[in-house]
C-alpha positions as CSV (number, residue, x, y, z in Angstrom):
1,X,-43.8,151.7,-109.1
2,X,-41.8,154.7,-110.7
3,X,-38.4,154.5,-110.7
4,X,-35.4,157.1,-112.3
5,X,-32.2,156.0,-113.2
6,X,-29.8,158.8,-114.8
7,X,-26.5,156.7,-115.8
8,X,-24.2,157.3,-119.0
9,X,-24.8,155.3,-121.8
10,X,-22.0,153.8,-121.7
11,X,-22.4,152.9,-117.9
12,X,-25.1,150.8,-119.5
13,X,-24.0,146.6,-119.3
14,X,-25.7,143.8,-119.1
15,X,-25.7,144.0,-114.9
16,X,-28.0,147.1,-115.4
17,X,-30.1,144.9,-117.5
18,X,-30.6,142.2,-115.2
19,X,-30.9,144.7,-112.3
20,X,-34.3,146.0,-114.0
21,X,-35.2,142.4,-114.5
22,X,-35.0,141.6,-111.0
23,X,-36.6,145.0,-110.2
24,X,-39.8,144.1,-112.1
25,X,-39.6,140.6,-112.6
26,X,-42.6,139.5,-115.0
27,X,-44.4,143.0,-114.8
28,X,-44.6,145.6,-117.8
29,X,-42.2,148.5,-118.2
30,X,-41.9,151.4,-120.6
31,X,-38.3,152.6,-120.8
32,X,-38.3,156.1,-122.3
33,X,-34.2,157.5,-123.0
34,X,-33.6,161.2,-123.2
35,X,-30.4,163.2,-122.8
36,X,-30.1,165.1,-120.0
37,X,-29.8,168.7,-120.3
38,X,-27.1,169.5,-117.3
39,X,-27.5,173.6,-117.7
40,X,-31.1,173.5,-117.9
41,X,-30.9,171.7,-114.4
42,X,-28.1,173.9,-113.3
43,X,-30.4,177.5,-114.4
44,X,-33.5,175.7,-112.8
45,X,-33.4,177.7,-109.6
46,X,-31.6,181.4,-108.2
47,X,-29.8,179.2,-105.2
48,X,-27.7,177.3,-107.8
49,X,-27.0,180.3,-110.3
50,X,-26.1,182.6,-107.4
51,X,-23.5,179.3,-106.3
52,X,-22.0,178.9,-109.9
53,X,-22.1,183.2,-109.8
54,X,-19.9,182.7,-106.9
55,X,-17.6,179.6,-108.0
56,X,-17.0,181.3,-111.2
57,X,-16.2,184.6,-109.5
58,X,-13.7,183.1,-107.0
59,X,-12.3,180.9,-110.1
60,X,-11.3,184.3,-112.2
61,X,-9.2,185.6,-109.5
């Protein structure tokens, strides 16, 4: 099973903790952290710069 879960650290309690135990009960999980890069996802493709081109265009009037 893969699973993604993008939260805020701070989001992080301990019902997110016993969430993942129930998700995977007695099995063996790696949890690997890394920040999320929010540009990097937003530069990814030419739909979503030609929409911020847009939104930022209609924002400077």
């Amino acid at each position: 099973m893969y699973t993604v879960y993008r939260v805020k650290a701070n989001e992080i309690d301990q019902n997110f903790i016993n969430g993942l135990k129930a998700t995977f009960q007695d099995r063996e999980i790696e949890i690997v952290v890394y920040e999320v890069d929010e540009t990097a996802y937003l530069m990814a493709s030419e739909s979503k710069i030609a929409l911020l081109s847009q939104d930022w265009a209609n924002r400077s009037r």
